[in-house]
Each structure stands twice: as C-alpha cells, then as structure tokens.
PLY file of the C-alpha trace (Angstrom):
ply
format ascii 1.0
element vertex 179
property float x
property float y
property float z
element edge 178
property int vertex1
property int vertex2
end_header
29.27 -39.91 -16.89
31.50 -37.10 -17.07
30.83 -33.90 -15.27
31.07 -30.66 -17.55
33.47 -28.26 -15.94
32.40 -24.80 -17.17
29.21 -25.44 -14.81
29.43 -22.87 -11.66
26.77 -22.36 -9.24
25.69 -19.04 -9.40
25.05 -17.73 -5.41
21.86 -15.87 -4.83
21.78 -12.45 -2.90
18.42 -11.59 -1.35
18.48 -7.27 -1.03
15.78 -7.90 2.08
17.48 -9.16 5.68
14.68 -11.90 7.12
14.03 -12.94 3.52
14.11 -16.46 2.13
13.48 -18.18 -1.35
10.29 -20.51 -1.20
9.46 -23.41 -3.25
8.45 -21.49 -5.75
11.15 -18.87 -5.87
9.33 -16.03 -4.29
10.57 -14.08 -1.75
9.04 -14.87 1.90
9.11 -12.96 4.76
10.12 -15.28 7.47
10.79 -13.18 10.73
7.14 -11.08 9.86
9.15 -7.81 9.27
8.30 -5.75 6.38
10.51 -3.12 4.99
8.91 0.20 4.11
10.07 3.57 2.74
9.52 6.52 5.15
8.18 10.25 3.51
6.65 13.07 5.31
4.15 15.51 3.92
4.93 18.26 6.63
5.46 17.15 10.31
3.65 13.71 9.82
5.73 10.80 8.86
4.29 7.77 6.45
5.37 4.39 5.36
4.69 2.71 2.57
5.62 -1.03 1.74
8.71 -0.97 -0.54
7.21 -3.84 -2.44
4.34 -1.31 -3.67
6.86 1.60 -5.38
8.61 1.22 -8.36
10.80 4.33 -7.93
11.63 7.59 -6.63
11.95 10.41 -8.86
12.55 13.86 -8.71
9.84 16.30 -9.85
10.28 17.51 -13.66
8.26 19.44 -16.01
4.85 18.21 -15.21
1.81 18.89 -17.83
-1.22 20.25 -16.52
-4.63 18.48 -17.60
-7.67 20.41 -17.51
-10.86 18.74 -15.99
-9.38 16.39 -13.62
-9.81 16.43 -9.68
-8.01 18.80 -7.58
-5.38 16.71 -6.52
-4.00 15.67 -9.82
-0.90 18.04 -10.71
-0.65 16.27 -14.19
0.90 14.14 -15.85
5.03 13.67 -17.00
6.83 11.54 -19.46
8.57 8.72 -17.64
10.88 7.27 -20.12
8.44 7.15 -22.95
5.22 6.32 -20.49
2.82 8.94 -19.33
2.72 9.03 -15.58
-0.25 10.31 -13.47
1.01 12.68 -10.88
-0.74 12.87 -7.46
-0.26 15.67 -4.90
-0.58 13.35 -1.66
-1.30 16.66 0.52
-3.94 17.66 -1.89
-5.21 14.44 -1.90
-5.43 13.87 1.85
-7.35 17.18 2.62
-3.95 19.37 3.44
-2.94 22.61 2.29
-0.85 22.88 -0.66
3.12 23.79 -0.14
5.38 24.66 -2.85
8.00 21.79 -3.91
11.16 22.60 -3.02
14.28 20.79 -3.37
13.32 17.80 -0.65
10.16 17.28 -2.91
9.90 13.72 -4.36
7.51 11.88 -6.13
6.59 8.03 -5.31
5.93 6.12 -8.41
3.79 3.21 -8.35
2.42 0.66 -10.94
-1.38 -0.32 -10.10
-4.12 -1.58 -12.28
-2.20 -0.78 -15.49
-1.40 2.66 -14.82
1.71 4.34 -13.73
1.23 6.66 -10.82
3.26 9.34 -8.98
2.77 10.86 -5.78
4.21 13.51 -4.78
5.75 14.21 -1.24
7.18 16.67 0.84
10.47 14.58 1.43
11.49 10.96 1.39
14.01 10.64 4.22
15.23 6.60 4.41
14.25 2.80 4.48
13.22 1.16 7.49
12.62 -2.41 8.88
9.15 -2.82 11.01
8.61 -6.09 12.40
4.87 -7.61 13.24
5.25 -6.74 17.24
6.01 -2.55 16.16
2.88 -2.05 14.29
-0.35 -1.73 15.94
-3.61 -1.84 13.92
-5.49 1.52 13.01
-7.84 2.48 15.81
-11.68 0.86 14.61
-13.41 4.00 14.49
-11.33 5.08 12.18
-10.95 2.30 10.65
-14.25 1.72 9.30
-14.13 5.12 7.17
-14.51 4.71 3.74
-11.84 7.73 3.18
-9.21 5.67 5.91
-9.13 2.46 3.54
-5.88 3.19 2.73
-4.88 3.11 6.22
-3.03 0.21 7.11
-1.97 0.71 10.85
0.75 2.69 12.96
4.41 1.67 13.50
6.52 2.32 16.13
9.85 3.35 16.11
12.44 4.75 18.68
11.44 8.15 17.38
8.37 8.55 17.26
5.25 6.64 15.19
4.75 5.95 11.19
1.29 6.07 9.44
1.63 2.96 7.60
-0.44 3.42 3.94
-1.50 1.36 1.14
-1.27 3.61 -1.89
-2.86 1.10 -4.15
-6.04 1.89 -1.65
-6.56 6.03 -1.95
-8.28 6.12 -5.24
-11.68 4.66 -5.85
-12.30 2.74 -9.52
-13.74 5.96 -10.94
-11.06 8.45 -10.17
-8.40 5.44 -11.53
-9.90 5.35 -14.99
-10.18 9.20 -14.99
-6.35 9.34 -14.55
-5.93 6.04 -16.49
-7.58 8.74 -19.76
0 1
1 2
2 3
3 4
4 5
5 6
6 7
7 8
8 9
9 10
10 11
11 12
12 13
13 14
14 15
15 16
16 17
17 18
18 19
19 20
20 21
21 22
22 23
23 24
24 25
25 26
26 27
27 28
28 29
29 30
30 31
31 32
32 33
33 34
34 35
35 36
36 37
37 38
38 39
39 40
40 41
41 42
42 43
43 44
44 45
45 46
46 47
47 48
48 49
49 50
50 51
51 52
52 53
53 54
54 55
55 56
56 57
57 58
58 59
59 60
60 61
61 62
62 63
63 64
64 65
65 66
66 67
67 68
68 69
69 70
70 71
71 72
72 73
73 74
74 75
75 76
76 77
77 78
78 79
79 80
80 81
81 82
82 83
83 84
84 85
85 86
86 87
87 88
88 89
89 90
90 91
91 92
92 93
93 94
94 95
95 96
96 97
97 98
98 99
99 100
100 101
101 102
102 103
103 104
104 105
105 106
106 107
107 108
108 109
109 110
110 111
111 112
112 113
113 114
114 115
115 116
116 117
117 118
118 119
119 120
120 121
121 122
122 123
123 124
124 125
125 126
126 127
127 128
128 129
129 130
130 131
131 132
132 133
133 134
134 135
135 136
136 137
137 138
138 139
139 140
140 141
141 142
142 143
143 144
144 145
145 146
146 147
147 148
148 149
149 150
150 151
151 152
152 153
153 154
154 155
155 156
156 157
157 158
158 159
159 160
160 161
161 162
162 163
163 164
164 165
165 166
166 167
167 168
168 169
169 170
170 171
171 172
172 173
173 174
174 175
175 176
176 177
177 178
C-alpha cells in the first residue's frame, strides 16, 4: 500500500495553558485552573469565566426601550443581531456613573439571547487555580439575589468577586429582554 504524500499532520494549539484535548475533543482543564476576565465597576474588581463571554465591545449608539426594568440601557445592533444591554451597576443596586472612555460592555450568549453588560473598565485576563478561590461566605450564599455569586479569588493584589453572569437574571426578566 502506498502512502499518499500530500498528507501533513496538522499540529493543534490549545489558547488555554493547563488545557488538554479529551476523548472527545473538548477542552479539559487538567491542573483545576480556570481563566477569567477581570472588570471593575468602581473600586470592586470581578471575574468572570472567559468561557461565558463572547466578546468585548466598546459602547455605541445604544437604543432606548421604553417599559423595561431600570437596569436595561437598551438595546444595539451587533452585526445584524439585536443585543440586550445591561448596566451591571444598575443592576447590582449601585449608583449610576457616566461611561467614559474605560467603559466596556461584556457580551454574552445565554438562552438564545445576546446580552451585553456594561462595565466600568475591563483591565486583563487572569489564571485562578482551585487552591486561590475560596467559596462565598453561606450567609450570603443562600440569598436568592447572591446566586450569581460564585466565590472569591485571591490574587497577589488583592481579592476578585468571581460571577456567573448567566445567573443575575431570573426567567421573567430574560424573556422581557429576549422581546
């Protein structure tokens, strides 16, 4: 049998350090380290799973909807799909602030719907493994407005609100901005 020569093997690049291919060609996290993006909405830092956003975006012209809940700015065009747009402050029970040129906005895909949160700043990636993240103290834990809380890491400078922002809308307010 005659091998065919124009046959290469193509080498595969993981973008995650710690990361393997299983069986089944998913990515696994083998050294229990997760990789999360780090914003702030004023002094408080937050982390959020990289796995969970789709991009990063700068604010544009966003549309304002009448009848929705407080904390929905609107929605924007996002090549050719309408976007929700969340103000995270507004929607964790802090006072408004006026975007400014370190203003982002988080998109996420959940449940069908494309969301966008927006955030004071988004300031770098960072690598938390299993032993630098402690779980979120019980009592506050067993909030129903906490759910999204997913524990607190530690880093050299200082500690990281880790969220799940799949978890700070209920089923009613995600078919409200769903339309």
């Amino acid at each position: 049998m005659e091998r065919c020569s124009s046959y290469s093997a193509i080498p595969i690049s993981l973008p995650f350090r710690g990361y393997k291919m299983s069986y089944h060609n998913q990515i696994v996290n083998v050294d229990n380290t997760i990789q999360v993006i780090v914003f702030s909405l004023g002094e408080e830092r937050y982390g959020v799973e990289i796995s969970q956003v789709k991009e990063i975006i700068l604010p544009t012209q966003i549309t304002r909807i009448p009848n929705v809940p407080g904390f929905v700015e609107g929605v924007l065009n996002l090549r050719g799909q309408i976007a929700a747009i969340i103000n995270l402050r507004k929607r964790l029970g802090k006072e408004p602030k006026k975007n400014d040129e370190n203003t982002r906005i988080i998109v996420i895909e959940y449940n069908n719907a494309t969301i966008g949160m927006m955030v004071d700043s988004v300031s770098e990636v960072k690598y938390l493994s299993s032993q630098n993240i402690e779980e979120i103290p019980r009592f506050l834990a067993l909030r129903d407005d906490s759910r999204f809380l997913k524990g607190v890491g530690k880093l050299e400078d200082g500690l990281l609100t880790l969220m799940d922002l799949k978890e700070l809308f209920s089923e009613e307010e995600l078919k409200e901005m769903k339309g």
